[in-house]
C-alpha positions in Angstrom: -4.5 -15.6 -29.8 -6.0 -19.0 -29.4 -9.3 -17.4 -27.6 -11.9 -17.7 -30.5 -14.8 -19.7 -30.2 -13.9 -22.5 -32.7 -9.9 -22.3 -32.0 -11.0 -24.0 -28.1 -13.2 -26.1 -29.5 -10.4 -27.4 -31.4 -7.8 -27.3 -28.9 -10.5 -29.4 -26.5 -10.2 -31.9 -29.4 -6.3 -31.3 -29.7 -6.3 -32.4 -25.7 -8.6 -35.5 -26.1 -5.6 -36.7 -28.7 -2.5 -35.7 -26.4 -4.2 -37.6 -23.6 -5.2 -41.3 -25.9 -1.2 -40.7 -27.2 -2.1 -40.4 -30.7 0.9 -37.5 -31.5 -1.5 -34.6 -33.2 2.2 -33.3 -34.5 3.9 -36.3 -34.1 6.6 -37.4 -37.1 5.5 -39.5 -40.4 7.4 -42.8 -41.4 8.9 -42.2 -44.2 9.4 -46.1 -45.4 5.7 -46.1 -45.5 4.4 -46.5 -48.9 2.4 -43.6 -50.0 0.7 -43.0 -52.9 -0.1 -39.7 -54.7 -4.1 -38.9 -55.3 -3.3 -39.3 -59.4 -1.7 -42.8 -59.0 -4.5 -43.9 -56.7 -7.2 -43.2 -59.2 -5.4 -44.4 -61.9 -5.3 -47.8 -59.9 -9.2 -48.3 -61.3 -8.4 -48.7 -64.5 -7.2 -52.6 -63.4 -8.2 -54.7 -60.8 -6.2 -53.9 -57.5 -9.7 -53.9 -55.0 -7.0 -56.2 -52.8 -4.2 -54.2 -52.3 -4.0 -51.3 -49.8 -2.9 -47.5 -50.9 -1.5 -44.9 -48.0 -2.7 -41.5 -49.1 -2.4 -38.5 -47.2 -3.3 -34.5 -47.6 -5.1 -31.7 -45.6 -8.9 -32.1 -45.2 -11.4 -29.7 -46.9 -14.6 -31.4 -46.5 -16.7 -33.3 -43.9 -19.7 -35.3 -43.5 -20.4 -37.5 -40.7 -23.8 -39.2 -40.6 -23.5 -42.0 -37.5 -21.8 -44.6 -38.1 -20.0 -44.1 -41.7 -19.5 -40.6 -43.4 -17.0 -39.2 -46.5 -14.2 -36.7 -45.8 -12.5 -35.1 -48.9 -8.9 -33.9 -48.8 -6.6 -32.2 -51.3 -3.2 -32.3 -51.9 -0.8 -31.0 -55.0 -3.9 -29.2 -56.4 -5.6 -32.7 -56.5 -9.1 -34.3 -54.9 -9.7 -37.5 -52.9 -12.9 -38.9 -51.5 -13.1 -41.1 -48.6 -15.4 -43.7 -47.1 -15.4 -44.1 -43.3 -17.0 -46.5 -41.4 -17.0 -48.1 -38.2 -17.9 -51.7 -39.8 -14.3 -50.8 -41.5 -12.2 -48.8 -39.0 -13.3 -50.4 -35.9 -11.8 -48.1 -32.9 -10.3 -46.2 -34.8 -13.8 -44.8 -36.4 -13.5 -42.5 -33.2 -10.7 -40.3 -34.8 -13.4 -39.5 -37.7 -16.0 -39.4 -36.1 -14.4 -37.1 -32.9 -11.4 -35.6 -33.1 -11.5 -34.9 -36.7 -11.8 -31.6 -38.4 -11.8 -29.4 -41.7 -8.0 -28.6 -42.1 -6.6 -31.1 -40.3 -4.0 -32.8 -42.3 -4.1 -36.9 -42.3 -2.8 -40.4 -43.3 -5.8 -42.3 -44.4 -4.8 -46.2 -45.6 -7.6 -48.1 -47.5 -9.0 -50.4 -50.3 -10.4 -48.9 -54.2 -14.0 -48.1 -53.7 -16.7 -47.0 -56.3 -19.8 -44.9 -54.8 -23.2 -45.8 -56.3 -22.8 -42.3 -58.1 -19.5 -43.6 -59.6 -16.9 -41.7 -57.4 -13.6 -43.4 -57.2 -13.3 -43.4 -53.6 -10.8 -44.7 -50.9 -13.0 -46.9 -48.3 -10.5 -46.4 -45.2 -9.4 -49.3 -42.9 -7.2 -46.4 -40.9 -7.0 -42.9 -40.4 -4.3 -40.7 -38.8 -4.2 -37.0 -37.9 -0.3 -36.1 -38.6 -1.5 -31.9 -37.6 -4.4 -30.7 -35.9 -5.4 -27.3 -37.9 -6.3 -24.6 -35.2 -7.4 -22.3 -37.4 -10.9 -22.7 -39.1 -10.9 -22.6 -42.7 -13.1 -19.8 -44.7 -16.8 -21.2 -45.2 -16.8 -23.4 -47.9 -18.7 -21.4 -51.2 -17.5 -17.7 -50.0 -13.7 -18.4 -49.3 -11.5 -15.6 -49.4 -12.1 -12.6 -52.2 -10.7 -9.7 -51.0 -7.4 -8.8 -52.6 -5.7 -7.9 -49.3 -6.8 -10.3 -46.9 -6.0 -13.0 -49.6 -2.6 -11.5 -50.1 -1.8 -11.2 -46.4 -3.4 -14.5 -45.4 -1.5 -16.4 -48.3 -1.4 -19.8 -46.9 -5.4 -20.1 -46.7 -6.0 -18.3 -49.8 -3.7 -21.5 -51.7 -5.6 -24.0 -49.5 -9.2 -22.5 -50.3 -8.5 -20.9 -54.0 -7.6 -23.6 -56.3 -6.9 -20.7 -59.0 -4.3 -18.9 -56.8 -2.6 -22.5 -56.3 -2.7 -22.8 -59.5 -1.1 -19.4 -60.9 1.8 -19.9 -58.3 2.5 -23.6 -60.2 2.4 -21.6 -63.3 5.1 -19.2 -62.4 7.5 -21.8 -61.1 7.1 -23.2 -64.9 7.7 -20.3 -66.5 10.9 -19.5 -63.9 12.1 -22.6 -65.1 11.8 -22.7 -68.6 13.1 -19.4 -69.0 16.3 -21.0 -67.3 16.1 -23.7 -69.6 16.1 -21.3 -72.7 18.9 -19.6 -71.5 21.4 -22.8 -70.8 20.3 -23.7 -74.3 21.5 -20.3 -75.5 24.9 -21.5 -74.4 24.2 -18.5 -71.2 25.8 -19.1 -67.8 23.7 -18.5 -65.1 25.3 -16.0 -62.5 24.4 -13.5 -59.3 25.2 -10.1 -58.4 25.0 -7.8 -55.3 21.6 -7.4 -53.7 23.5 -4.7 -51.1 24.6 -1.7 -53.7 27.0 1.1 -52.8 25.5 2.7 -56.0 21.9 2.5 -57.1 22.2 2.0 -61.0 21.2 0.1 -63.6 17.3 2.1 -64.4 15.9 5.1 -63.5 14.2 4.2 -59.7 14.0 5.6 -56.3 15.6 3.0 -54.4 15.2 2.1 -51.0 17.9 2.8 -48.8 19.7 0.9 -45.3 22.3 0.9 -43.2 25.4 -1.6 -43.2 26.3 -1.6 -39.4 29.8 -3.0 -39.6 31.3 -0.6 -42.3 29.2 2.7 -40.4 27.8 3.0 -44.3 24.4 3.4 -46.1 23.8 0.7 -48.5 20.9 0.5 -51.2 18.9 -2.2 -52.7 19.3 -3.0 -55.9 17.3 -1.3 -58.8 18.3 -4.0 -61.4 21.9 -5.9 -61.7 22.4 -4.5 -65.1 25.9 -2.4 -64.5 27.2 -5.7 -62.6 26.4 -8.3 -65.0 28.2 -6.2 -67.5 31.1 -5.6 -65.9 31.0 -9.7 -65.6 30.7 -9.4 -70.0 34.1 -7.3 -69.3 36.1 -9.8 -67.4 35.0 -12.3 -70.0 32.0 -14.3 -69.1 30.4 -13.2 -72.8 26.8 -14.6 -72.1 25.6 -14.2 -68.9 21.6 -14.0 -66.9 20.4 -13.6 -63.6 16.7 -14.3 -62.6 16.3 -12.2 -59.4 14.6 -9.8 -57.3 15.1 -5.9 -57.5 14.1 -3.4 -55.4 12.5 0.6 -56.1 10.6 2.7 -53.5 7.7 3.2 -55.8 4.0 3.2 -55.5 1.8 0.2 -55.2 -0.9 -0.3 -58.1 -1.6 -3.8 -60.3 1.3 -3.8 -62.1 4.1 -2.1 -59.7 5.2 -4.4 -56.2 8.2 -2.9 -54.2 10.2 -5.7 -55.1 9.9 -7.6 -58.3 11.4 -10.9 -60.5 13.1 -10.5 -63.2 15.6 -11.7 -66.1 18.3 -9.8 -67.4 20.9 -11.5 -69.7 23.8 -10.2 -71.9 25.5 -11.4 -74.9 28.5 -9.9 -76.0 29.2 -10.2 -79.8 25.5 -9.8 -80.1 22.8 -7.0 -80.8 19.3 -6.4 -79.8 17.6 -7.5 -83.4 19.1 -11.0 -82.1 17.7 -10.2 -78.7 14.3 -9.1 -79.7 13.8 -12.5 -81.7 15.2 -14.7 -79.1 12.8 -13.2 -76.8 9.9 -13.8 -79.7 10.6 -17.2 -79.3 11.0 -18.0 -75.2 7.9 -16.1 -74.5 6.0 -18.2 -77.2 7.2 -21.2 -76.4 6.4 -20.5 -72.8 3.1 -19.5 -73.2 2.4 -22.9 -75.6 3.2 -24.7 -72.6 0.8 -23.0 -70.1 -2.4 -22.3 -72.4 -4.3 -24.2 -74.6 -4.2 -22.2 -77.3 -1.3 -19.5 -77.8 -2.9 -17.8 -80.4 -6.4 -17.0 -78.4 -5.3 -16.2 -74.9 -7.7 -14.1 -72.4 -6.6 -11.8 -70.4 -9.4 -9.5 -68.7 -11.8 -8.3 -71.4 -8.7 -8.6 -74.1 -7.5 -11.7 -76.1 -4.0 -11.9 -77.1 -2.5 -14.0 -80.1 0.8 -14.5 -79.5 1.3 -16.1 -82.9 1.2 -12.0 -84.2 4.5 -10.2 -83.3 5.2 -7.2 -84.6 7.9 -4.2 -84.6 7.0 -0.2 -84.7 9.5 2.6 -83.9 8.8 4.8 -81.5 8.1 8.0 -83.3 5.9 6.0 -85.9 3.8 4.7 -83.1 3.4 7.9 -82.0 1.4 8.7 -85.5 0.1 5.2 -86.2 -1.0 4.1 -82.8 -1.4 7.4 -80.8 -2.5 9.6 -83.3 -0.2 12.3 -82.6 -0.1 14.5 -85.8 3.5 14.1 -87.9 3.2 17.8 -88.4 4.3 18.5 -85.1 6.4 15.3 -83.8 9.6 16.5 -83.6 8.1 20.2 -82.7 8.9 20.6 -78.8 7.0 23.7 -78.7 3.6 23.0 -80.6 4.2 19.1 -79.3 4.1 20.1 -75.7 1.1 22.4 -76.5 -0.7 19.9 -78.2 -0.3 17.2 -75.1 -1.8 20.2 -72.8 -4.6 20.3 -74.8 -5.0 17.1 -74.9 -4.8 16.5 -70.7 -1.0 16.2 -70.3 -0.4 18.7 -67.3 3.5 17.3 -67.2 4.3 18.7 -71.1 6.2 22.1 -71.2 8.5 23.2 -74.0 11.2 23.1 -71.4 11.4 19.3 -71.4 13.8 17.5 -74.2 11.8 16.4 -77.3 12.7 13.0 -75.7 10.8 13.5 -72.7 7.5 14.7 -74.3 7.4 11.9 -76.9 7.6 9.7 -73.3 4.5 11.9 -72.3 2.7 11.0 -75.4 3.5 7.3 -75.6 2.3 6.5 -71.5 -0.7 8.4 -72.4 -1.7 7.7 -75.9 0.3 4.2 -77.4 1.5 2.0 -74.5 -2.4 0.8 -74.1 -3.6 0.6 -77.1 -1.3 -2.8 -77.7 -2.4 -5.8 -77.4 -0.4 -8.4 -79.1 3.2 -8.9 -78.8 4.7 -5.0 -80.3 8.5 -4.4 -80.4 8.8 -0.7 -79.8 12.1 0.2 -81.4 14.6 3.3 -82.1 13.8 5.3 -78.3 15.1 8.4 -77.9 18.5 8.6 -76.7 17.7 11.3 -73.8 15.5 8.4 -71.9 18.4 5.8 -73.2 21.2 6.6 -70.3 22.8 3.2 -71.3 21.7 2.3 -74.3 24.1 2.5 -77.5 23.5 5.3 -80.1 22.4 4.8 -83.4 25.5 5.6 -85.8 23.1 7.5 -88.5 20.9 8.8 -86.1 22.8 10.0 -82.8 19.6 11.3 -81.5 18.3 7.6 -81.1 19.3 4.7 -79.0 19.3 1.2 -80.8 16.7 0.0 -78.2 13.9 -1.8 -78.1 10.8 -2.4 -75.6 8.1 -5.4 -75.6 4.8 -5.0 -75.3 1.8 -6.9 -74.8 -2.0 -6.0 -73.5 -0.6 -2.8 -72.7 2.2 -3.3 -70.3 5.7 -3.7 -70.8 7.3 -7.2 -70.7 10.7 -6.6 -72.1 13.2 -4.1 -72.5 17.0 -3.9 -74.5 19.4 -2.5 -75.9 22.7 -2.4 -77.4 25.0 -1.2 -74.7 26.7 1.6 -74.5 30.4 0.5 -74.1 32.0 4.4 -74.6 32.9 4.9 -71.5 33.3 8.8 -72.3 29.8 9.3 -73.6 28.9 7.5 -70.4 30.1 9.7 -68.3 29.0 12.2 -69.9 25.6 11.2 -69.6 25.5 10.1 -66.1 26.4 14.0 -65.4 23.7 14.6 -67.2 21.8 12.6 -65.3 23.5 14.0 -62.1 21.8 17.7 -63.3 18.6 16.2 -63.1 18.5 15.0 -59.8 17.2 17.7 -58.0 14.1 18.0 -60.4 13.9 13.9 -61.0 14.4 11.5 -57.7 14.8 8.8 -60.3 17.4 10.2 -62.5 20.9 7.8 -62.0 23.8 8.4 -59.7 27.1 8.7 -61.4 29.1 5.0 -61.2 32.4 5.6 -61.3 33.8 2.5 -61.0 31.4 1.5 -63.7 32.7 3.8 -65.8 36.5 2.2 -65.0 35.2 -1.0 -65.7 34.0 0.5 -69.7 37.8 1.9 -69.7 39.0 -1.8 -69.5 36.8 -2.5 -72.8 33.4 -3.4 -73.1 32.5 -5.7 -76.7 30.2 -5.2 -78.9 26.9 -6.4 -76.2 23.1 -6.4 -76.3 21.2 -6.9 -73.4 18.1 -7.7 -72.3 15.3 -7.7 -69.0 12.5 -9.7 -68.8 9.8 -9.2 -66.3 8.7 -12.3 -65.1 5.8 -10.9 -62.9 4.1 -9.7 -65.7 4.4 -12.3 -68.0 3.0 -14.9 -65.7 0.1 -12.3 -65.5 -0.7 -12.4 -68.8 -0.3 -16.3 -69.0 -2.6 -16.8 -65.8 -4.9 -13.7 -67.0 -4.6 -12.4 -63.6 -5.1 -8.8 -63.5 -3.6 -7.6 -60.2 0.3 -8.5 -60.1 0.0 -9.9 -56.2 -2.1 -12.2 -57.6 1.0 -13.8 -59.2 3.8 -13.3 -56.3 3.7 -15.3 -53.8 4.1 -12.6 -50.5 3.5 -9.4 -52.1 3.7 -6.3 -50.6 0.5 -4.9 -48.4 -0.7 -2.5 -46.2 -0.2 -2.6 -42.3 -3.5 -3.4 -40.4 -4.8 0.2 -38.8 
């Protein structure tokens, strides 16, 4: 483990500092005065060349030449040069000049100092090592740009990729303000099982474990949707959770194992008032993370979020997807047409439902880029969504999306609890054919007998939309851990 070349080198250097007593992990003191790197270069715009600043950070760059050299270290995303001398430092030049290394993080206490190139710089009277680094940092102009190592080797990819330290600030932001939205929605912020007797809430495969004590299998959550609305039941009328759920899915740029997400429900409400709340968190959200919310990159696309629109589903179909009206709401010449056109999953056997989901992954879903409500979905992929009362063929749902991915998705809830029922046996039926089709929830449906209100509810996935706010095209880009693939 510690057997590479430039690890013993290090660990010589970490001995030479065990045996002069100068604690290479020792403990900081806190009373110390320290200063952050903003506050020390702000000290240049007024006089202060008398008075001595503390900094301290992990080192990323070093040049010794003699008797004086610079180091540069980073901390909170930020730069700081230093001047070391032994003219300055006396003894204590030694630490620089000898036991010092790229990675190390240090206390360095100095004086304001300009370069002749004009580089606020800190000239250093003392220098402490607080931890030796034994790992050697990637080389300096290559760093780390594979995916996978990055991903797996998170720690160095934040220290060396000032994008990726970046993009992980960002989502913290956008965690938060989307909290702050909510408590000013008058919502009450609440949690629900992670450990789920029943999978339910979205049509997943879940992942699956064992609870030791009660001799039981348990599954991870799929979303916390049937709880939080059983919570609307018992009388909590606007409640969110921002959380992690779970489905046993493939791996590609836009799908991790487990994901972050919001889901809030407001009883007395409905999804119009859903879909424009959501309009305005996500452009409020996005003002406060890019310069300009109405030109905002993302790969080769550029987004204005300042152009919202709503479609229903069939009309996209036509509009966006070209799929010919004469034959919409046709399952037979429909399901032909998409096997022309590629589709090997159409058959006329499928609900009409199902087929216009054939034709909107293949033919809509990428051809947005600006913010698109998707409205009026088909009730047969709706298993919890409310039916229309004109219509009962169509759930009042809607789905967001932007550059061609999904961001949001609502509905007004189904609070019947015999039409759910009936639709969870439906959903039952099609478990043999469809591993993601819903389990029947019983005790959900007991809760819907108590009396669900009038709700709408709402997810919001937070992975993605820090993608497209970050313009970061692979979503473990934008989670801190994400998952990855053993090492052979």
């Amino acid at each position: 483990m510690f057997t590479n070349k430039l690890t013993k080198a290090r660990l010589e250097k970490l001995e030479k500092m065990k045996s002069k007593d100068l604690k290479p992990y020792g403990a900081i003191e806190v009373s110390k005065l320290s200063h952050s790197i903003n506050s020390f270069k702000n000290s240049f715009e007024e006089d202060m060349s008398d008075i001595k600043f503390t900094l301290r950070g992990r080192v990323v760059l070093l040049r010794k030449m003699g008797k004086s050299g610079f180091l540069t270290f980073q901390e909170d995303g930020q730069r700081q040069q230093v001047f070391c001398s032994l003219s300055e430092m006396g003894d204590v030049y030694s630490v620089f000049k000898s036991m010092l290394d790229i990675g190390d993080i240090i206390e360095v206490t100095g004086y304001q100092y300009i370069t002749r190139t004009g580089e606020k710089t800190l000239k250093a009277i003392d220098l402490k090592i607080l931890t030796k680094s034994l790992e050697p940092l990637p080389e300096k102009f290559h760093g780390l740009e594979d995916e996978e190592v990055r991903a797996r080797k998170r720690q160095i990819d934040l220290i060396v990729n000032k994008k990726s330290y970046e993009t992980l600030k960002t989502r913290s932001r956008v965690i938060s303000s989307l909290r702050m939205h909510m408590m000013d929605y008058d919502f009450l912020e609440v949690e629900t099982p992670m450990l789920n007797e029943i999978p339910g809430g979205a049509n997943a495969k879940p992942f699956i474990t064992h609870h030791n004590a009660l001799g039981i299998d348990r599954y991870l959550r799929i979303a916390p949707e049937l709880y939080l609305k059983r919570l609307v039941v018992g009388g909590f009328n606007r409640v969110f959770e921002i959380g992690k759920n779970f489905r046993n899915e493939g791996i590609d740029s836009t799908h991790n194992p487990e994901f972050t997400s919001m889901e809030f429900y407001a009883a007395y409400s409905n999804y119009k008032a859903l879909m424009t709340s959501i309009e305005i968190m996500i452009r409020d959200i996005v003002q406060e993370n890019v310069s300009d919310y109405r030109n905002v990159s993302f790969g080769d696309k550029v987004i204005n979020f300042n152009d919202w629109q709503q479609i229903s589903y069939r009309d996209a179909l036509i509009e966006i997807g070209d799929i010919p009206e004469d034959i919409i709401d046709e399952v037979e010449l429909l399901s032909m047409y998409l096997r022309e056109q590629g589709c090997k999953k159409a058959n006329a056997t499928l609900t009409l439902g199902k087929l216009w989901e054939i034709a909107f992954d293949e033919f809509v879903e990428g051809e947005i880029i600006n913010p698109v409500f998707i409205t009026d979905y088909p009730i047969d992929i709706s298993p919890l969504a409310r039916r229309k009362d004109d219509n009962p063929d169509i759930a009042e749902r809607f789905e967001l999306f932007i550059a061609g991915r999904e961001i949001a998705n609502g509905f007004n809830e189904l609070n019947d609890p015999m039409d759910q029922y009936e639709r969870f046996k439906a959903q039952v039926a099609e478990k043999e054919s469809d591993d993601e089709a819903m389990f029947m929830d019983l005790e959900f449906i007991e809760a819907l007998k108590t009396g669900l209100p009038p709700t709408a509810g709402a997810g919001i996935g937070i992975d993605r939309l820090v993608m497209l706010i970050t313009d970061s095209q692979s979503i473990k880009d934008v989670i801190a851990f994400p998952a990855v693939r053993p090492l052979a």
